[in-house]
Backbone bond lengths (Angstrom), bond angles and torsions (degrees), N, CA, C in turn:
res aa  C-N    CA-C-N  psi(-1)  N-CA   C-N-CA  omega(-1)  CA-C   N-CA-C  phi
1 X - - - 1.474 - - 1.515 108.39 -
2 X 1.402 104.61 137.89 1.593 108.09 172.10 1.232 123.97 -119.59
3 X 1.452 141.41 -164.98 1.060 115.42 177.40 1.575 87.30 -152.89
4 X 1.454 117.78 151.23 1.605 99.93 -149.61 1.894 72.69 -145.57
5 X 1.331 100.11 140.38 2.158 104.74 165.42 1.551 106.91 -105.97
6 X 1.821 96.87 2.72 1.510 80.84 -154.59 1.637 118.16 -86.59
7 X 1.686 123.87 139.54 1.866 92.11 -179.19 1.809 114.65 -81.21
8 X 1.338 107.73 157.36 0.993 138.66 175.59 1.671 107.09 -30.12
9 X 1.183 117.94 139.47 1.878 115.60 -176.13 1.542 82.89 -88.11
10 X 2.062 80.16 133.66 1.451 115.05 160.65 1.725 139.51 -76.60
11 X 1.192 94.84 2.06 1.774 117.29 -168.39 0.998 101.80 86.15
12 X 1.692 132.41 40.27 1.321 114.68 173.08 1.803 123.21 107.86
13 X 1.454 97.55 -57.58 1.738 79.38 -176.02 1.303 143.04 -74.26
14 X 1.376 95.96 146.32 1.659 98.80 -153.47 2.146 104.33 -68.18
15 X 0.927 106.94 152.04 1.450 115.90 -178.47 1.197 101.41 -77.40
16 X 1.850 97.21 142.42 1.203 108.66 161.21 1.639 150.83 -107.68
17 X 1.420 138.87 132.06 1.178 131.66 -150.61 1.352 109.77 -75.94
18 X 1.569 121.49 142.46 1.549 106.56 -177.54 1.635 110.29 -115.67
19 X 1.293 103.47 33.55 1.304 113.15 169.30 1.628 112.23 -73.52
20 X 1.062 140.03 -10.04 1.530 115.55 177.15 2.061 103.54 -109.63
21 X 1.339 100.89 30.65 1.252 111.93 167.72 2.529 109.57 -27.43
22 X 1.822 72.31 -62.48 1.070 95.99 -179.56 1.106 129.28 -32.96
23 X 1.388 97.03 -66.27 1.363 111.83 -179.21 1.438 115.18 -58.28
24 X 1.241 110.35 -46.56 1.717 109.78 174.65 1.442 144.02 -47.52
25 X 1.752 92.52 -37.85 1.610 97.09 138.26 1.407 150.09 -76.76
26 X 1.893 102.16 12.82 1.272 85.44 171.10 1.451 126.76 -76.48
27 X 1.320 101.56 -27.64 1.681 113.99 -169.97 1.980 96.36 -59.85
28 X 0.649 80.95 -56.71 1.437 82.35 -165.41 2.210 112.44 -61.34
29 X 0.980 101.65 -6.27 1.301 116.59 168.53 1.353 116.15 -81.92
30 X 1.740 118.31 -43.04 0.848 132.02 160.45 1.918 147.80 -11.85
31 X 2.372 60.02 -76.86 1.743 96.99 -177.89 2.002 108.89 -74.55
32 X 1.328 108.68 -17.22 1.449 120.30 -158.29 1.716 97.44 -97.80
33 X 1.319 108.01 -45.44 1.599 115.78 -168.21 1.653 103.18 -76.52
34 X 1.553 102.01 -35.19 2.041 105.87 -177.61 1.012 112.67 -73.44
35 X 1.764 125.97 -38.42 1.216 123.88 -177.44 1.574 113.06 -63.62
36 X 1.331 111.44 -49.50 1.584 118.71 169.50 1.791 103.99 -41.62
37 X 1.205 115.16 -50.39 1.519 92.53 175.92 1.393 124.63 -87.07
38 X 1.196 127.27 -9.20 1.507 144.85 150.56 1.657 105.00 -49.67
39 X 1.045 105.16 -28.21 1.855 111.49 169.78 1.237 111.42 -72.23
40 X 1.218 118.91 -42.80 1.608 124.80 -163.30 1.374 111.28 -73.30
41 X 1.689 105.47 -47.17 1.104 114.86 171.70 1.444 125.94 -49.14
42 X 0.979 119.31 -63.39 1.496 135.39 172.18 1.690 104.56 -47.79
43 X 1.513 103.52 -38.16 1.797 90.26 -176.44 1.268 108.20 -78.47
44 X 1.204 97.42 -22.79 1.841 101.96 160.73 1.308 125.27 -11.72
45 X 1.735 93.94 -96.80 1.264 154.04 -169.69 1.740 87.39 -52.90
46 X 1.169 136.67 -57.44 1.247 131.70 171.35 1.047 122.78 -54.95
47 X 1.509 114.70 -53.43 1.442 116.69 169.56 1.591 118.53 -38.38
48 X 1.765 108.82 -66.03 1.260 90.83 175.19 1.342 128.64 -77.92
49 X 1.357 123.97 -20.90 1.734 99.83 155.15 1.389 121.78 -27.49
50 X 1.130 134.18 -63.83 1.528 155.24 -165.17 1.492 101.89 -71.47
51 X 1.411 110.34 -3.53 2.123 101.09 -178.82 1.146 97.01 -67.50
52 X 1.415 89.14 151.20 1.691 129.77 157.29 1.764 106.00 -72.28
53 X 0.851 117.93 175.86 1.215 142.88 148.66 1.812 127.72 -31.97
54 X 1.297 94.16 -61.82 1.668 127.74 155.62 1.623 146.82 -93.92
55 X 1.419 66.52 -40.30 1.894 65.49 168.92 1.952 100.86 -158.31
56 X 1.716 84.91 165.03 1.764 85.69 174.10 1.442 105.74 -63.83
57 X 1.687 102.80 143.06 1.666 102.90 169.52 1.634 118.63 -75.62
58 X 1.164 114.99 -7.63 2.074 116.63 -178.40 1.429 82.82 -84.88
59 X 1.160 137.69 -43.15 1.463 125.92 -166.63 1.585 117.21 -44.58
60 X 1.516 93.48 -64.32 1.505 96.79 162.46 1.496 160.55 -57.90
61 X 1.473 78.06 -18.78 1.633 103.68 175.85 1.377 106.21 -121.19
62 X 1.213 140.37 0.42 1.558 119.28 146.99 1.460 120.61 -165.21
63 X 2.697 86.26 67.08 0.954 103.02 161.38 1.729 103.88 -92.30
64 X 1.444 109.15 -162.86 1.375 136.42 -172.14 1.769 91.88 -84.68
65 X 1.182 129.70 119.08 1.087 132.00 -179.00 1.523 123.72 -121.50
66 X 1.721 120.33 62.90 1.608 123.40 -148.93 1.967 112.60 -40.93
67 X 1.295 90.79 125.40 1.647 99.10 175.68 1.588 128.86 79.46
68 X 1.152 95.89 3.66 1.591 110.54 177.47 1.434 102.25 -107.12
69 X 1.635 102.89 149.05 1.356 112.70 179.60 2.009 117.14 -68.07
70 X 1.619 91.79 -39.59 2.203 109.19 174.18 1.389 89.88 -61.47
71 X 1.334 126.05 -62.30 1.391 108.05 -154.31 1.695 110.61 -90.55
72 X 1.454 111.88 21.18 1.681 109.60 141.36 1.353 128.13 -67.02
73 X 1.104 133.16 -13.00 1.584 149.86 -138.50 2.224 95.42 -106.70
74 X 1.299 94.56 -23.06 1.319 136.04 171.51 1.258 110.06 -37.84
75 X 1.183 106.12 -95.50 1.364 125.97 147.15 1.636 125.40 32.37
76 X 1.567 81.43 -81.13 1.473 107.27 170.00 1.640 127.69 -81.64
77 X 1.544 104.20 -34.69 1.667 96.87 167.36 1.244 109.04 -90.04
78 X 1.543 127.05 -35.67 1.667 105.31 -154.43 1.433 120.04 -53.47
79 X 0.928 135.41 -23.40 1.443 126.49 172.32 1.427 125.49 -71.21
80 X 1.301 126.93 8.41 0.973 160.62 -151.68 2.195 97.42 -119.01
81 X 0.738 104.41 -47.43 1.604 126.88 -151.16 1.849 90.75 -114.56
82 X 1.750 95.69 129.39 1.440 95.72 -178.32 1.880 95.85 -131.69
83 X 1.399 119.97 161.89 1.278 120.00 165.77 1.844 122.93 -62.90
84 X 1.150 109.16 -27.21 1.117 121.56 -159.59 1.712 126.88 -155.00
85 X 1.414 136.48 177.96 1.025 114.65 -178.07 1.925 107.33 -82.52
86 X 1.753 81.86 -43.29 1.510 87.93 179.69 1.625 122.46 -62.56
87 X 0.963 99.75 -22.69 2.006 105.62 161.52 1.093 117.32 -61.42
88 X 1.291 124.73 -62.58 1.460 137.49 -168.67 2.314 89.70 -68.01
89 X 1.171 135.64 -42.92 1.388 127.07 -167.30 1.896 82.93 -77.51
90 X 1.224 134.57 -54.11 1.505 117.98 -151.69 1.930 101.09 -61.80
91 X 1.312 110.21 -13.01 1.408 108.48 -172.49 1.393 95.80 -91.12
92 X 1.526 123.01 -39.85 1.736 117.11 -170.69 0.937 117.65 -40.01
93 X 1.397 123.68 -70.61 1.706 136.72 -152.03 1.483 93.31 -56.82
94 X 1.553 132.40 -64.96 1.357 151.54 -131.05 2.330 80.81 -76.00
95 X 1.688 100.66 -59.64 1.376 104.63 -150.26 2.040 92.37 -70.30
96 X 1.228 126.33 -11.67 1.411 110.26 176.64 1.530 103.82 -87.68
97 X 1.338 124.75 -57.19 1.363 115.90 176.98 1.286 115.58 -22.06
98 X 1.844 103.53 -92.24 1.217 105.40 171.43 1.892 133.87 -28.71
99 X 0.951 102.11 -53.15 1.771 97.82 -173.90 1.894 98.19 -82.48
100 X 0.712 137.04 25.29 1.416 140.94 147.38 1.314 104.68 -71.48
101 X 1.835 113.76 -75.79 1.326 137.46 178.69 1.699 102.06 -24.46
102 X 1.155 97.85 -78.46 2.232 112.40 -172.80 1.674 93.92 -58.83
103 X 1.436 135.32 -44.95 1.471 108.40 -174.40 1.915 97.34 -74.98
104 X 0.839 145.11 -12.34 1.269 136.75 -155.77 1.940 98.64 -90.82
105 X 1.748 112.01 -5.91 1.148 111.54 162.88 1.348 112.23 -47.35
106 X 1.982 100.10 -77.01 1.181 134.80 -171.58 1.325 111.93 -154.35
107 X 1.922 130.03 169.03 1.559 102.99 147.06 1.018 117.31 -86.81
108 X 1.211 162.73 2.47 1.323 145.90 -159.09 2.022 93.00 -91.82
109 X 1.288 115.02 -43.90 1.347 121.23 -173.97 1.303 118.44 -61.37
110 X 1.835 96.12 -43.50 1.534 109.25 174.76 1.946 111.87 -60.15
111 X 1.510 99.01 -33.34 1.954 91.59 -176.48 1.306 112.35 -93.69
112 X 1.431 111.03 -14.04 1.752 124.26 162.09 1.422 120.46 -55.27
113 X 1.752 107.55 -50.41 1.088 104.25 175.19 1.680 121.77 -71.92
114 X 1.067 106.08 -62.86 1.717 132.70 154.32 1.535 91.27 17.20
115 X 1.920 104.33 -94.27 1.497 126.61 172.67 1.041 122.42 -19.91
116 X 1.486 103.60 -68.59 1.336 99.47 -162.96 1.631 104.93 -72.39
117 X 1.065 144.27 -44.93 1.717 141.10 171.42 1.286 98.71 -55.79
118 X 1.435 142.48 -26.75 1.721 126.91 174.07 1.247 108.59 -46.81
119 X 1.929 105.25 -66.98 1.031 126.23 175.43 1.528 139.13 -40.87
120 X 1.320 111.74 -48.39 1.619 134.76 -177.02 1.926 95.35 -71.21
121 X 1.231 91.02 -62.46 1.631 92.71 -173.72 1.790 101.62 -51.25
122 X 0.987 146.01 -87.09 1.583 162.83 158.61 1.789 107.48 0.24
123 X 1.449 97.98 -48.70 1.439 101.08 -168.13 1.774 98.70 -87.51
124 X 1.114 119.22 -19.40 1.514 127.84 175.28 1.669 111.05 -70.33
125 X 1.494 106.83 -51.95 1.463 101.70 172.57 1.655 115.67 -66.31
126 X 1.077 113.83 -51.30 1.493 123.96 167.80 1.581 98.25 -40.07
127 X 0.785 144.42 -95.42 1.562 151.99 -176.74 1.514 102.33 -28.86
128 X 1.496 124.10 -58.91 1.735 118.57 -163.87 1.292 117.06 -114.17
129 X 1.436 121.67 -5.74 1.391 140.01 -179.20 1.318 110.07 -37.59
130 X 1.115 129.90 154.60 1.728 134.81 142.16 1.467 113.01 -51.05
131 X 1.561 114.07 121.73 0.988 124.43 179.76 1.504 107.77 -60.39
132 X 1.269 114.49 162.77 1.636 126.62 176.40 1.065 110.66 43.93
133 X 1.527 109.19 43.11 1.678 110.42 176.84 1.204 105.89 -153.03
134 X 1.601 127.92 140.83 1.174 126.02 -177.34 1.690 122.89 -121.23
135 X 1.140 103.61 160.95 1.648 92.40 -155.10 2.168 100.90 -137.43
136 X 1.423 107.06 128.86 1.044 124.70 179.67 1.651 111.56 -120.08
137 X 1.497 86.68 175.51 1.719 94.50 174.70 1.750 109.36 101.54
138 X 1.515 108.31 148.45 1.036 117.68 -169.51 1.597 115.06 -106.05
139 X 1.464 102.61 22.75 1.542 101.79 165.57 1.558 135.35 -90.24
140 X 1.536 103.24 10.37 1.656 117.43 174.46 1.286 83.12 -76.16
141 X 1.342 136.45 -60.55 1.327 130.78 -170.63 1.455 134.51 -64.08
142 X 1.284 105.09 -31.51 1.997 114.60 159.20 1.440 91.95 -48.12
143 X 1.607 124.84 -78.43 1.316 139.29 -143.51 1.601 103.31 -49.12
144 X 1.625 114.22 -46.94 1.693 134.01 177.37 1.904 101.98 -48.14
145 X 1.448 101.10 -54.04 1.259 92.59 -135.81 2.088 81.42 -90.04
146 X 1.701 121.19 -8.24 1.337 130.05 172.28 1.803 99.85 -53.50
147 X 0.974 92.90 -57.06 1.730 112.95 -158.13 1.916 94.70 -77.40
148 X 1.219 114.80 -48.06 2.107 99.89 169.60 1.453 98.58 -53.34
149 X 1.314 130.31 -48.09 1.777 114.14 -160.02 1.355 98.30 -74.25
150 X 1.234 145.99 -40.76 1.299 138.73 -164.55 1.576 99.52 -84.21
151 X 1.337 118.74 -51.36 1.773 102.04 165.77 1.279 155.70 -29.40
152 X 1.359 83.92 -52.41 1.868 118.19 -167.66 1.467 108.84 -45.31
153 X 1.639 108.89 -71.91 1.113 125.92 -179.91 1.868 104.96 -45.30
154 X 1.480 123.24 -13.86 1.613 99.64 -173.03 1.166 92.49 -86.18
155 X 1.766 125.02 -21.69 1.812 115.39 -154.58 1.421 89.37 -92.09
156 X 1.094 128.46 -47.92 1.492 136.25 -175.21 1.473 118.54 -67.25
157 X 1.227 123.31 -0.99 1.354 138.49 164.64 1.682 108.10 47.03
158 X 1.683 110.11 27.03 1.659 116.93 167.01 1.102 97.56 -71.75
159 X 1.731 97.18 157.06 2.113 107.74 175.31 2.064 71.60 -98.07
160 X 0.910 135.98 -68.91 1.536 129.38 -156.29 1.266 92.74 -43.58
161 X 1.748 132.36 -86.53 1.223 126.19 177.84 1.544 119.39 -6.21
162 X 1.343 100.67 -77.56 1.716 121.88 175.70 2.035 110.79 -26.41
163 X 1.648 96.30 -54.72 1.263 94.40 -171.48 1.262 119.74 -88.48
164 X 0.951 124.77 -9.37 1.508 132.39 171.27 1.658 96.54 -77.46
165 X 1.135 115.31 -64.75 1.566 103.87 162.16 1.706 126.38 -4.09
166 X 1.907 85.44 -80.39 1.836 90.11 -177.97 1.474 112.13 -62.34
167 X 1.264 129.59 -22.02 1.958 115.05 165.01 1.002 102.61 -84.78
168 X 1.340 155.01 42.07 1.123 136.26 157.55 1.668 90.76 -125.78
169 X 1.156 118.77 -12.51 1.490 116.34 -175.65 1.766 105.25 -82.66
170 X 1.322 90.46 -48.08 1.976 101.67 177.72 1.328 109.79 -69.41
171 X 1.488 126.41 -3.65 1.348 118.18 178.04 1.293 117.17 -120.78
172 X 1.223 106.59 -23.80 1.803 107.92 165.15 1.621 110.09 -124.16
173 X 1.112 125.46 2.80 1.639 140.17 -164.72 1.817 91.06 -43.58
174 X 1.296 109.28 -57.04 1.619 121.15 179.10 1.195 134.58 -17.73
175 X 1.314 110.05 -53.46 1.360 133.97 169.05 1.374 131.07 -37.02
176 X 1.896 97.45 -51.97 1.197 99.60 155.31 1.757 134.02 -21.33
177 X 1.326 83.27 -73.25 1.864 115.81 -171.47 2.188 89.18 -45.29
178 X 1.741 72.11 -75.59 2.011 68.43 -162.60 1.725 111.45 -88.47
179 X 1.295 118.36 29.72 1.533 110.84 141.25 1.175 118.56 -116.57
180 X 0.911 132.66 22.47 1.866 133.66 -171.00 1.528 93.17 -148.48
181 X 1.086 125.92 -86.63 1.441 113.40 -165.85 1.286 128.67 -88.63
182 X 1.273 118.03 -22.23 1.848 112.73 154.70 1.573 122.36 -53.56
183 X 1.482 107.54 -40.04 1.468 133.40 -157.04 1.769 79.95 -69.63
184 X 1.633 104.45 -68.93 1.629 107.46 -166.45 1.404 107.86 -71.65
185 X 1.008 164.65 30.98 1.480 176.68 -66.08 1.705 84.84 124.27
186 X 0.977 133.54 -88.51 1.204 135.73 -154.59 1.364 107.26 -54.09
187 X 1.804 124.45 -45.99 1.009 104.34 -179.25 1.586 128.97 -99.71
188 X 1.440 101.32 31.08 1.414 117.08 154.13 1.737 118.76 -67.79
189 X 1.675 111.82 -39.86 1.155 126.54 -162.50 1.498 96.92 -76.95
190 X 1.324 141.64 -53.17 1.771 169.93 -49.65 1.411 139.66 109.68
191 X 1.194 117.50 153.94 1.544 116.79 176.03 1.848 103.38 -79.32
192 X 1.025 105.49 155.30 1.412 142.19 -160.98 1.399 135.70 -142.67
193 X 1.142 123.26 100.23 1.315 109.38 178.44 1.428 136.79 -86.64
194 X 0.979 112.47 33.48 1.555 122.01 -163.36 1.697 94.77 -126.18
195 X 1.184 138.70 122.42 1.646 158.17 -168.16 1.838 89.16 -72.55
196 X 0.992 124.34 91.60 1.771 90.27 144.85 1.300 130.56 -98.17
197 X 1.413 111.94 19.20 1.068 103.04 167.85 1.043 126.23 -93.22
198 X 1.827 124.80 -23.32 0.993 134.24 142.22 1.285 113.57 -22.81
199 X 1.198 122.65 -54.34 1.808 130.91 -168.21 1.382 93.14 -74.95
200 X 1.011 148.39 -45.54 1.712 140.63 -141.84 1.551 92.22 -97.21
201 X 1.525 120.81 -61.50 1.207 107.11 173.41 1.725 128.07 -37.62
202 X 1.419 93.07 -70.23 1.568 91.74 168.38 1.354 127.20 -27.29
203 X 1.099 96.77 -63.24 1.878 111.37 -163.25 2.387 89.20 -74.32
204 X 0.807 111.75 -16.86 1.790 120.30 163.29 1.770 92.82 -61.61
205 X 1.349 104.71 -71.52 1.331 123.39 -155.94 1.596 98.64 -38.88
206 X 1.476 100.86 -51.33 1.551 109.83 -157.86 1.594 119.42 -64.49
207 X 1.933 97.10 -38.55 1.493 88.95 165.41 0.981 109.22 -93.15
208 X 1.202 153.21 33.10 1.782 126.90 146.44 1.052 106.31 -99.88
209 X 1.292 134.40 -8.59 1.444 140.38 136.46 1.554 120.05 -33.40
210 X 0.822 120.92 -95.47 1.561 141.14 140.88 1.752 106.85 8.15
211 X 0.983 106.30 -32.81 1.862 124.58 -156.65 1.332 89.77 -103.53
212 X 1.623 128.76 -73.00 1.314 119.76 179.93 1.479 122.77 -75.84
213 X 1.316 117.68 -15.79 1.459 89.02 157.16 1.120 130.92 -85.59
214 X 1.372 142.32 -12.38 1.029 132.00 150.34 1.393 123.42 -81.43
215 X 1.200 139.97 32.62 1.075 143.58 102.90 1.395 134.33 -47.70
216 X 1.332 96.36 -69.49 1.714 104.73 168.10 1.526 110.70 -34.24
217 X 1.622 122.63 -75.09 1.045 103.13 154.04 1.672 156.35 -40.91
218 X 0.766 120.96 -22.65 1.558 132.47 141.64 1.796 97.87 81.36
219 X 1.183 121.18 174.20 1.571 131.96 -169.80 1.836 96.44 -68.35
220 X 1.213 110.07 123.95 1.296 110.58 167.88 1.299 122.55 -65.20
221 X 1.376 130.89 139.93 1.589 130.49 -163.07 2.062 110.43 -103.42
222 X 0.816 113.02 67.61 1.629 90.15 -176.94 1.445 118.74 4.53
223 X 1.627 129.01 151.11 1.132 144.27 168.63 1.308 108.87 -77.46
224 X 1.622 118.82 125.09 1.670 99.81 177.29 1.313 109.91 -98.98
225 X 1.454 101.10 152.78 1.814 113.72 -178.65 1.820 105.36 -37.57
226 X 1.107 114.07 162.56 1.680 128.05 168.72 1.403 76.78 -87.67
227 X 1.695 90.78 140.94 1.789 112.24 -172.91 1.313 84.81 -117.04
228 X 1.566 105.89 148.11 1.359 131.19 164.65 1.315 131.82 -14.31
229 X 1.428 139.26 96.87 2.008 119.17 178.38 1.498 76.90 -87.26
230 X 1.500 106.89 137.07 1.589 105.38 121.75 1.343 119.17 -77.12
231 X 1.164 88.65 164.22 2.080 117.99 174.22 1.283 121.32 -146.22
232 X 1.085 97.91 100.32 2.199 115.32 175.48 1.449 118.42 -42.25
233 X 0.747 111.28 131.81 2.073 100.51 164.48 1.772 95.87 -106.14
């Protein structure tokens, strides 16, 4: 009797390494995260065709409109819809980086997370917003998807996670301060045009995001060795 670990011949082909996993999603992170801003752009570009005088006309009609049934519809476009050019560019740079980073998990995590911060952020302004006022722009969603990358790594107990975290905290950490609580400080005093609730939700959105997927994912188990066949003669 012997005792053999070895597996069975395959006809030959040589195995393959699944180390450039990684890499393989970058392209496709790419193509998914650029086109999303290739969207913006273009809704742009429509938008201002379609200006008024004063303001873009999509703004008004399918912004976030708190407590109204039309401006639920909101929700779903305003992030879509920017005031300006320079509004819609201060959100670009921040919203491609980042959503590269979260799809370069996976997609299912990347449209998991996505959702749920569309949603949380949208349904937060809708719910606490300034009445008779409507609110656009795709920085509830920077702030969501700011606050999953800096999270993740605490629920998921990665040192990589973790550290990618702290540079993303020292490089946009700020925001926090002066989009959420300067912004809301201020508009205790006065009107304001800057959402923080948009921002607070989001950046809400992102860690309970952050929270269930690493849950979902659950404690990783080591792989156990291939155990022994015997084989009789």
């Amino acid at each position: 009797m012997t005792m053999s670990s070895f597996p069975a011949a395959t006809g030959g082909t040589p195995a393959k390494k699944n180390g450039g996993s990684l890499q393989a999603r970058v392209k496709p992170a790419l193509i998914v995260v650029g086109s999303f801003g290739v969207l913006l752009v273009l809704v742009q570009l429509l938008n201002s065709a379609l200006s008024a005088a004063t303001s873009y006309r999509l703004d008004t009609e399918f912004g976030i409109v708190p407590r109204t049934w039309h401006g639920l519809t909101g929700v779903l476009t305003a992030p879509l819809l920017h005031g300006s050019w320079g509004h819609l560019l201060s959100n670009l740079v921040p919203l491609l980086i980042l959503g590269v980073l979260i799809f370069l998990g996976s997609v299912r995590q990347f449209v998991a997370v996505t959702v749920l911060v569309w949603l949380f952020s949208g349904l937060g302004v809708w719910l606490f917003g300034q009445a008779n006022s409507f609110t656009i722009g795709a920085s509830g969603l920077v702030f969501g998807w700011l606050a999953y990358l800096i999270a993740r790594g605490v629920f998921s107990r990665s040192i990589g996670q973790i550290l990618v975290g702290v540079v993303l905290l020292a490089i946009w950490g700020s925001v926090f301060w002066t989009g959420i609580v300067k912004v809301a400080v201020a508009d205790i005093s006065g009107v304001v045009t800057i959402s923080w609730q948009a921002h607070l939700f989001g950046a809400i959105g992102g860690v309970l995001a952050a929270y269930l997927v690493a849950k979902a994912d659950g404690p990783r188990k080591p792989k156990e060795p291939a155990r022994a066949i015997p084989q009789g003669y």
